[in-house]
Backbone atoms as SQL, in Angstrom:
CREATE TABLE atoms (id INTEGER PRIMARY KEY, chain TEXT, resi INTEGER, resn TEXT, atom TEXT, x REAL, y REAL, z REAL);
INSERT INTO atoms VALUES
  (1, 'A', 1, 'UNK', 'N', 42.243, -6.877, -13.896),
  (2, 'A', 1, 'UNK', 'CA', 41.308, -6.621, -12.816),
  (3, 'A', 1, 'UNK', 'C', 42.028, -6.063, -11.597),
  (4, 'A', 2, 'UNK', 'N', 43.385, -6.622, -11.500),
  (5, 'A', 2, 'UNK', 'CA', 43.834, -6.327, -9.900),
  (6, 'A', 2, 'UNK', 'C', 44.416, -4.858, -10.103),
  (7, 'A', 3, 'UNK', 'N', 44.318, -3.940, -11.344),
  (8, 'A', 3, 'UNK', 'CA', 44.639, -2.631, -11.748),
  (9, 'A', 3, 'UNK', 'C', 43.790, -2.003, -11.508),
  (10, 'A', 4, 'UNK', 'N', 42.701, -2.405, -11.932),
  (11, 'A', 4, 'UNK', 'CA', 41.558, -1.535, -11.737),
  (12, 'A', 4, 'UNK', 'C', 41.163, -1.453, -9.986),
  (13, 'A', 5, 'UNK', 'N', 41.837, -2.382, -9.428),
  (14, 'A', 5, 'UNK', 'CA', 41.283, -2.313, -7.601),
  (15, 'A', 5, 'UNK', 'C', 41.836, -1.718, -7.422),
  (16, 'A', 6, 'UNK', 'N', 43.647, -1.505, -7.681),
  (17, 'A', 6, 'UNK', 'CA', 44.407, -0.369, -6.937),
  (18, 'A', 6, 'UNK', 'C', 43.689, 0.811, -7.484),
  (19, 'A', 7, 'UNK', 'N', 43.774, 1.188, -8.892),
  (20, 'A', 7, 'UNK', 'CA', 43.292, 2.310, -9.066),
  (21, 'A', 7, 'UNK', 'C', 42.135, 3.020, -8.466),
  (22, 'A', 8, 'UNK', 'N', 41.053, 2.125, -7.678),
  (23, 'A', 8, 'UNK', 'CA', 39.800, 2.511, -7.138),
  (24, 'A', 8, 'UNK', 'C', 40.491, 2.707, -5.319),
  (25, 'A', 9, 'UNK', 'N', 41.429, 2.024, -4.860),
  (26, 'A', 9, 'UNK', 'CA', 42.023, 2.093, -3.916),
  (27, 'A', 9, 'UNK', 'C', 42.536, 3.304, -3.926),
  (28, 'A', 10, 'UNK', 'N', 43.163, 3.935, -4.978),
  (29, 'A', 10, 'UNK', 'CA', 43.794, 5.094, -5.038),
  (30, 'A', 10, 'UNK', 'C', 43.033, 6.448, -4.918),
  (31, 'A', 11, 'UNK', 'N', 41.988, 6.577, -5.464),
  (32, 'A', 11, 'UNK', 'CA', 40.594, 7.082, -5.767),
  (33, 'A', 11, 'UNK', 'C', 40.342, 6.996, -4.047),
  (34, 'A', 12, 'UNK', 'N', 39.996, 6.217, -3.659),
  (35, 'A', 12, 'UNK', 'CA', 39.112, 6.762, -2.528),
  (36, 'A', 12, 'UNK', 'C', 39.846, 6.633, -1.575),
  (37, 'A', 13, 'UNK', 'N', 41.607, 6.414, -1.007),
  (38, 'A', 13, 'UNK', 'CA', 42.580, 7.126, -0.248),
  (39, 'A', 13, 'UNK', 'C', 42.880, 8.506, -0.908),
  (40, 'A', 14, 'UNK', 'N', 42.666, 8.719, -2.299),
  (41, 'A', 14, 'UNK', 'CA', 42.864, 10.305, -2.632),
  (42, 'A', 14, 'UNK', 'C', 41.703, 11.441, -1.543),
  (43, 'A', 15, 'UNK', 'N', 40.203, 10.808, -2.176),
  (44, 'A', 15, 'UNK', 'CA', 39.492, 11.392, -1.462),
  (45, 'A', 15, 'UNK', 'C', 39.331, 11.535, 0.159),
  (46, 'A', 16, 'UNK', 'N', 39.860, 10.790, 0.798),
  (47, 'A', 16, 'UNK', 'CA', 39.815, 10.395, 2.175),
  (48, 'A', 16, 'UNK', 'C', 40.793, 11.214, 2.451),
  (49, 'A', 17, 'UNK', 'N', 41.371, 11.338, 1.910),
  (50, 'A', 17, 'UNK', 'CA', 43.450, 12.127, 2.170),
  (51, 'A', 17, 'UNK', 'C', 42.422, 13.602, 2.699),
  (52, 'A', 18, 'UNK', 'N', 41.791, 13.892, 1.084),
  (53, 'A', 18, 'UNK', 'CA', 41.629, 15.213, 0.714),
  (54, 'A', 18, 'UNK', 'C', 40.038, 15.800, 1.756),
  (55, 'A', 19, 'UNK', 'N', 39.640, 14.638, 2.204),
  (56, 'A', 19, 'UNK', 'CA', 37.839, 15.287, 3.552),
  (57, 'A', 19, 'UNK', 'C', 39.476, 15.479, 4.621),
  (58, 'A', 20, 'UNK', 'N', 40.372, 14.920, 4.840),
  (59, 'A', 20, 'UNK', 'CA', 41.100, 14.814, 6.392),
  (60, 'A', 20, 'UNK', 'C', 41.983, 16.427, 6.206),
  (61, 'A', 21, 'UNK', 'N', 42.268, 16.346, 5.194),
  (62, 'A', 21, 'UNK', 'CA', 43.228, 17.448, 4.881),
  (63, 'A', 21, 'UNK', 'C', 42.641, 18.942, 5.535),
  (64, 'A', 22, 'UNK', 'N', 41.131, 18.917, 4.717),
  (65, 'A', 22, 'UNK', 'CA', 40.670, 19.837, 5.144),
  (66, 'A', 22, 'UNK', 'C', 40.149, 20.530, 6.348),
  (67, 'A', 23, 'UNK', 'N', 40.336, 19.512, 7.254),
  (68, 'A', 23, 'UNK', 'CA', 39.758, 19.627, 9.012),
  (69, 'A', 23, 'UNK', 'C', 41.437, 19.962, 9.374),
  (70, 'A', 24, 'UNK', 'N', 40.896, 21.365, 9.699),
  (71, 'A', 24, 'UNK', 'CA', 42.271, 21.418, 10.812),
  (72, 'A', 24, 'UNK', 'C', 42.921, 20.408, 11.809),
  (73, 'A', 25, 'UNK', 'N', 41.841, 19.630, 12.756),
  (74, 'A', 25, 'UNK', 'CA', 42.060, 19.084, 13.488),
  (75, 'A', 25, 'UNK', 'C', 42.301, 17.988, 12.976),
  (76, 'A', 26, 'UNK', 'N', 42.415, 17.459, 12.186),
  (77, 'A', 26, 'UNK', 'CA', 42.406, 16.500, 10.834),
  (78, 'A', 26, 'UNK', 'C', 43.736, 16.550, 10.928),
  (79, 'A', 27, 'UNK', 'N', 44.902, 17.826, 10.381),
  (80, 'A', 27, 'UNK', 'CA', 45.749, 17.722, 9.963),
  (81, 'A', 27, 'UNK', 'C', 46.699, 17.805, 10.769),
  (82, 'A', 28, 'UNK', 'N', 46.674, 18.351, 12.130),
  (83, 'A', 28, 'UNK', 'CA', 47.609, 17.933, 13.046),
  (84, 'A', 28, 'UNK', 'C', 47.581, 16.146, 13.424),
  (85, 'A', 29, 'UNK', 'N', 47.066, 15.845, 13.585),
  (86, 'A', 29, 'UNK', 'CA', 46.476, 14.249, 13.693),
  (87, 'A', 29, 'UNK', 'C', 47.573, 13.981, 12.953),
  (88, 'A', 30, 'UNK', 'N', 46.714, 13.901, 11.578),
  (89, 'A', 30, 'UNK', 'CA', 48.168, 13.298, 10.277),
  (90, 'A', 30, 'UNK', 'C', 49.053, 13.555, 10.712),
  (91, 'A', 31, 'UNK', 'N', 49.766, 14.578, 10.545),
  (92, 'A', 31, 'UNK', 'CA', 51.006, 15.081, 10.727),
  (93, 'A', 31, 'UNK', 'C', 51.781, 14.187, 12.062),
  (94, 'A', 32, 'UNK', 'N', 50.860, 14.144, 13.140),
  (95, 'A', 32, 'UNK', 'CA', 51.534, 13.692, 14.203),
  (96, 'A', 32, 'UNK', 'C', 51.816, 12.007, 13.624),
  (97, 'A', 33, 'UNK', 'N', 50.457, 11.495, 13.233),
  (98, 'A', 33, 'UNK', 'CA', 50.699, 9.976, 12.905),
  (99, 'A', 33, 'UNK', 'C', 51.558, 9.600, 12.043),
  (100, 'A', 34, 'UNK', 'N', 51.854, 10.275, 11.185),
  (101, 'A', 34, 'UNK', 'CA', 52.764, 10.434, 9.715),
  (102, 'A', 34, 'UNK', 'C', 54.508, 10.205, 10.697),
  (103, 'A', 35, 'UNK', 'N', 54.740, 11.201, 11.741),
  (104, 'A', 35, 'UNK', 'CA', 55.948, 11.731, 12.202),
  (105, 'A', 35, 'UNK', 'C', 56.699, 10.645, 12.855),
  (106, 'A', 36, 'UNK', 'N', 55.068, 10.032, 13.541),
  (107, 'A', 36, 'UNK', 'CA', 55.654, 9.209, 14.833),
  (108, 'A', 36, 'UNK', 'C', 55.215, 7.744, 14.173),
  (109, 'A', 37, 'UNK', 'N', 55.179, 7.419, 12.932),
  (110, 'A', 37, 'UNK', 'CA', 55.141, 6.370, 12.143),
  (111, 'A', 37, 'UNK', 'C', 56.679, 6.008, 11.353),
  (112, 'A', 38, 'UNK', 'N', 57.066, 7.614, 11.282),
  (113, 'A', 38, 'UNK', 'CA', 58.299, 7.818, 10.395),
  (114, 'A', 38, 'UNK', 'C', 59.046, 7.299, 11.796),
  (115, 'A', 39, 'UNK', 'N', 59.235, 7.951, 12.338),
  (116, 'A', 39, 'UNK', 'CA', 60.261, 7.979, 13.722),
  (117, 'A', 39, 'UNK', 'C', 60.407, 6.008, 13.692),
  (118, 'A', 40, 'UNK', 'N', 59.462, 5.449, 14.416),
  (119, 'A', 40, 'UNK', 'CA', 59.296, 4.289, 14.304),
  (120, 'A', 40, 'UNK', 'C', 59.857, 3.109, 13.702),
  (121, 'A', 41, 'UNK', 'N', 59.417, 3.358, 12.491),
  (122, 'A', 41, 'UNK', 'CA', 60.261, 2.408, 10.860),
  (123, 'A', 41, 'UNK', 'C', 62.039, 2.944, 11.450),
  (124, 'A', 42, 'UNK', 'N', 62.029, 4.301, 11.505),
  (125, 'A', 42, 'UNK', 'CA', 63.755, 4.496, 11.551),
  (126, 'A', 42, 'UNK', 'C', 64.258, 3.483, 12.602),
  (127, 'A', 43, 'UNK', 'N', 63.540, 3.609, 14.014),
  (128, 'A', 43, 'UNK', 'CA', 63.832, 3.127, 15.029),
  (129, 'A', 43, 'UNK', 'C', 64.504, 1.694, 14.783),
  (130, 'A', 44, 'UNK', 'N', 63.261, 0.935, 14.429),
  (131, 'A', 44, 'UNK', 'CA', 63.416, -0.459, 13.787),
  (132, 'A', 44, 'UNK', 'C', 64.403, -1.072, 13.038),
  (133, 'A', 45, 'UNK', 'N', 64.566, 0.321, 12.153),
  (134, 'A', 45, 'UNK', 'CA', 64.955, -0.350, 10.843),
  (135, 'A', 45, 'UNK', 'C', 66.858, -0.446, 11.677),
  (136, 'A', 46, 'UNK', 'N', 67.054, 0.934, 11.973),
  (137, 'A', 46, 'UNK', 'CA', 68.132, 1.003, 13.106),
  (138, 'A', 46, 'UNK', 'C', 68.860, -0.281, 14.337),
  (139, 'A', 47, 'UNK', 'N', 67.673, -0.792, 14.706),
  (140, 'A', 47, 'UNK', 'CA', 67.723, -2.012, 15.390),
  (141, 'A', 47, 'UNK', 'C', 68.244, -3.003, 14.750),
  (142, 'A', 48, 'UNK', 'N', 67.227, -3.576, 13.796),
  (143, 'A', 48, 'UNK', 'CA', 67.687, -4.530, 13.316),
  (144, 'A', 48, 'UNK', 'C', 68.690, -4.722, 12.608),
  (145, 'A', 49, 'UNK', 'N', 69.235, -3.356, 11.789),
  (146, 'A', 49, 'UNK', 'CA', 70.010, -3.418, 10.952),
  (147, 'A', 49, 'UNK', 'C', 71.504, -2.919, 11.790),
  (148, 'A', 50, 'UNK', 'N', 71.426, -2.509, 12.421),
  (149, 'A', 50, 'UNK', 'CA', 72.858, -2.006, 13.536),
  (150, 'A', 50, 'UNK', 'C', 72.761, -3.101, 14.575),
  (151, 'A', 51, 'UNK', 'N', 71.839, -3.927, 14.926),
  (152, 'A', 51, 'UNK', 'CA', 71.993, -4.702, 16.254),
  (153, 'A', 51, 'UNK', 'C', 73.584, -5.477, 16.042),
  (154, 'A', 52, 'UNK', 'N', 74.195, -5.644, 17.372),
  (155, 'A', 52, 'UNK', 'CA', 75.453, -6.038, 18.021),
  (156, 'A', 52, 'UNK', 'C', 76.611, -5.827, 16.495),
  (157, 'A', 53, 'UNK', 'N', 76.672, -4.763, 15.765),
  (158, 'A', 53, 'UNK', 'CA', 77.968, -4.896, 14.982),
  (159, 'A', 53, 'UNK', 'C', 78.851, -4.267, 15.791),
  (160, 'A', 54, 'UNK', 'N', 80.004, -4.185, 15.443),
  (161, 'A', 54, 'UNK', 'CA', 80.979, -3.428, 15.891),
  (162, 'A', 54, 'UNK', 'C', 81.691, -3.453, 14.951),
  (163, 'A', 55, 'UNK', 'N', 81.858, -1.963, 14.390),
  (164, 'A', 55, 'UNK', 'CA', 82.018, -1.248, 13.008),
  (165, 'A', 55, 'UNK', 'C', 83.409, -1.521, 12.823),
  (166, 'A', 56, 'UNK', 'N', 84.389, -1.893, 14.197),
  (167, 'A', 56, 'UNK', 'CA', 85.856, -2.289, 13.778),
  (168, 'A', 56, 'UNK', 'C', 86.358, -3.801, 13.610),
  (169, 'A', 57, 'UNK', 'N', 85.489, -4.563, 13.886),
  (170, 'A', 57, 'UNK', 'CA', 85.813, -5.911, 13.906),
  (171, 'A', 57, 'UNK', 'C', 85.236, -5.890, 12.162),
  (172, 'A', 58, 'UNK', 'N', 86.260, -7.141, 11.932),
  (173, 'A', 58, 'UNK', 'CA', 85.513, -7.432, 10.572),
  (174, 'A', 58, 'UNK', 'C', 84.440, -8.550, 10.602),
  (175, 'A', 59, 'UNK', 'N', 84.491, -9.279, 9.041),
  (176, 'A', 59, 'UNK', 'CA', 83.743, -10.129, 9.033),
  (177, 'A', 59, 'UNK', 'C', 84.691, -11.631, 9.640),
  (178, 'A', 60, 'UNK', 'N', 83.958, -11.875, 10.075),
  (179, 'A', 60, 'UNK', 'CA', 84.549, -13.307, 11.185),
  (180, 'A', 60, 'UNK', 'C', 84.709, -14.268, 10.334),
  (181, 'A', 61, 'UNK', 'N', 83.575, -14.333, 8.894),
  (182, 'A', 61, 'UNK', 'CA', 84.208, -15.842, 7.951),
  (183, 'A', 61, 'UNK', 'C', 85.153, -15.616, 6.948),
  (184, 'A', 62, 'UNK', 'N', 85.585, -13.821, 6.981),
  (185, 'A', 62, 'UNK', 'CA', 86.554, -13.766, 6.151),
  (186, 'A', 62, 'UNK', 'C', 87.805, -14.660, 6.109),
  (187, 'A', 63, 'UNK', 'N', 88.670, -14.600, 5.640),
  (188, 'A', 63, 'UNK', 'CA', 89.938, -15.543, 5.091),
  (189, 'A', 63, 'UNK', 'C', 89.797, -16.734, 6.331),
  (190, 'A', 64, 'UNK', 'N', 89.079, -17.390, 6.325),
  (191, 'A', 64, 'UNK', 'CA', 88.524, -18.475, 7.245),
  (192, 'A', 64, 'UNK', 'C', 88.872, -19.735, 6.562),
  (193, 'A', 65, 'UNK', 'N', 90.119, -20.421, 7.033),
  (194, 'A', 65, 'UNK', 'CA', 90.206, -21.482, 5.688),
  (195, 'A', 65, 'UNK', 'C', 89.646, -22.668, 6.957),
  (196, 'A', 66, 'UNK', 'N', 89.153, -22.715, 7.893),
  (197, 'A', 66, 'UNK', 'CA', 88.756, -23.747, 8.529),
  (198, 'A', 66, 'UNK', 'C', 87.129, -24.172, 7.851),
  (199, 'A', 67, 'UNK', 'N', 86.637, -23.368, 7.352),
  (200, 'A', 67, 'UNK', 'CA', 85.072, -23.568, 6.415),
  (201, 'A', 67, 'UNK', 'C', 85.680, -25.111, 5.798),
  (202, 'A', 68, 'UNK', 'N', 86.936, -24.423, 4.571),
  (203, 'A', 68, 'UNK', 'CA', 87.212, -25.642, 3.311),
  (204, 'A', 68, 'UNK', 'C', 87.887, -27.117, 3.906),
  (205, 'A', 69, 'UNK', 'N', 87.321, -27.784, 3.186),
  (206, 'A', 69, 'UNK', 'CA', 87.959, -29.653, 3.522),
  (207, 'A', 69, 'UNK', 'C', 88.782, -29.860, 3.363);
């Protein structure tokens, strides 16, 4: 059953894609929302994943024998 929902999900974001596509004014829209959606995720993903490293320090628990008992 939960195949057949995506597939009907797919179906009528196909068709929805394809009424928007066809309006000019339609497709700058997309395009812009698409760009500045992309931009965004990078932004983020950039943040979170680069926040405070510093690419020359290593890892701090490396050869760390104060961890073991």
């Amino acid at each position: 059953m939960r195949d057949a929902g995506l597939v009907g999900v797919g179906v009528v974001l196909g068709w929805l894609g394809s009424k928007i596509w066809s309006d000019p004014g339609c497709q700058l829209g997309l395009v812009v929302f698409l760009v500045a959606t992309a931009v965004m995720t990078l932004g983020f993903l950039l943040a979170v994943v680069g926040h405070g490293r510093d690419p020359r320090a290593g890892d701090s628990d490396e050869d760390d024998e104060g961890d073991h008992p």
